[in-house]
C-alpha positions as CSV (number, residue, x, y, z in Angstrom):
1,X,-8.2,10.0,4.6
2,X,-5.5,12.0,3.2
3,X,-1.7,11.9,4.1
4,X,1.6,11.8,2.9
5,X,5.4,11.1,3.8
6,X,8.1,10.4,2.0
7,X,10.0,7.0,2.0
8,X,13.5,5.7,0.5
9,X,13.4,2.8,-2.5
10,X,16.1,0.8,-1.4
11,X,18.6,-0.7,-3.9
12,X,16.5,-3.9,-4.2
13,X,13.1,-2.6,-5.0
14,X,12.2,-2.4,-1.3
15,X,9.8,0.2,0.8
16,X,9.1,0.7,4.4
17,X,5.7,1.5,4.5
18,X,4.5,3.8,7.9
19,X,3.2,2.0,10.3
20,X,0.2,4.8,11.1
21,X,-1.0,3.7,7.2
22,X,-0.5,0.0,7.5
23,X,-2.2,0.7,10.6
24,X,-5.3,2.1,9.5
25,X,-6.0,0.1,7.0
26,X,-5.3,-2.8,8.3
27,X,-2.8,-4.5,6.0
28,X,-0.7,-7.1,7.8
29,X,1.5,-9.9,6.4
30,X,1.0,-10.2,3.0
31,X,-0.2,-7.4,0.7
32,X,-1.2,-7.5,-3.4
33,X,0.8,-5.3,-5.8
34,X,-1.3,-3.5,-8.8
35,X,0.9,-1.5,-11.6
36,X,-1.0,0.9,-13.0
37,X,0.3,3.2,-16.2
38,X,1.5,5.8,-13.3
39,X,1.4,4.6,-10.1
40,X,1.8,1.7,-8.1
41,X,-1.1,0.4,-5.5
42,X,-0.4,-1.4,-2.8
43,X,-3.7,-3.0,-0.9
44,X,-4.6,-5.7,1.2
45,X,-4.7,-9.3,0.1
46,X,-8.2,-10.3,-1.1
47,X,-7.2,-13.6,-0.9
48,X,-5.1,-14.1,2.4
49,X,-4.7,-17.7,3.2
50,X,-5.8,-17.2,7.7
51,X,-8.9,-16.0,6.1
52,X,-8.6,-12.3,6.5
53,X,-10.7,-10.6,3.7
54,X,-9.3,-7.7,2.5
55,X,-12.2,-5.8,2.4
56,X,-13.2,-3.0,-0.5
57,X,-10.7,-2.1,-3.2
58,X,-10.4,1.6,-2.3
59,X,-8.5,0.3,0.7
60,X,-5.1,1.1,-0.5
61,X,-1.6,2.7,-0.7
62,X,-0.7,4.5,-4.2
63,X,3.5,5.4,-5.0
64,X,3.7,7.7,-8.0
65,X,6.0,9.1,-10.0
66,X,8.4,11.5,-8.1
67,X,8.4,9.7,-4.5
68,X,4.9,10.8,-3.9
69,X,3.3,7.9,-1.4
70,X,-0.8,8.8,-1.8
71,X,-3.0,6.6,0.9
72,X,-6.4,6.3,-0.5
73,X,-10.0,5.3,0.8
């Protein structure tokens, strides 16, 4: 899969992700946060407490420099 859109960075730090990528893969609730040297990954929780397994790493959402919003898997 390979899309992208562009998103604001609100004053706090915040993002609204799309819905159509939360969507498809299946992130709801809470999410885990990975910073890597250029990029930030955003998958879903491994370890959600209602017992929702994440499922395989490459499941995730990448921000990178310059506003660019990567999905990968």
């Amino acid at each position: 899969m390979s899309e992208r859109e562009y998103v604001m960075l609100d004053r706090t730090g915040r993002v609204q992700l799309p819905h159509k990528f939360l969507e498809a893969l299946g992130m709801e609730r809470r999410v885990a946060v990975d910073l890597a040297a250029d990029h930030i990954e955003v998958r879903r929780d491994d370890h959600d407490p209602d017992g929702d397994r994440g499922g395989p790493a490459a499941d995730s959402v990448t921000f990178a420099p310059r506003g660019s919003l990567r999905p990968r898997g």
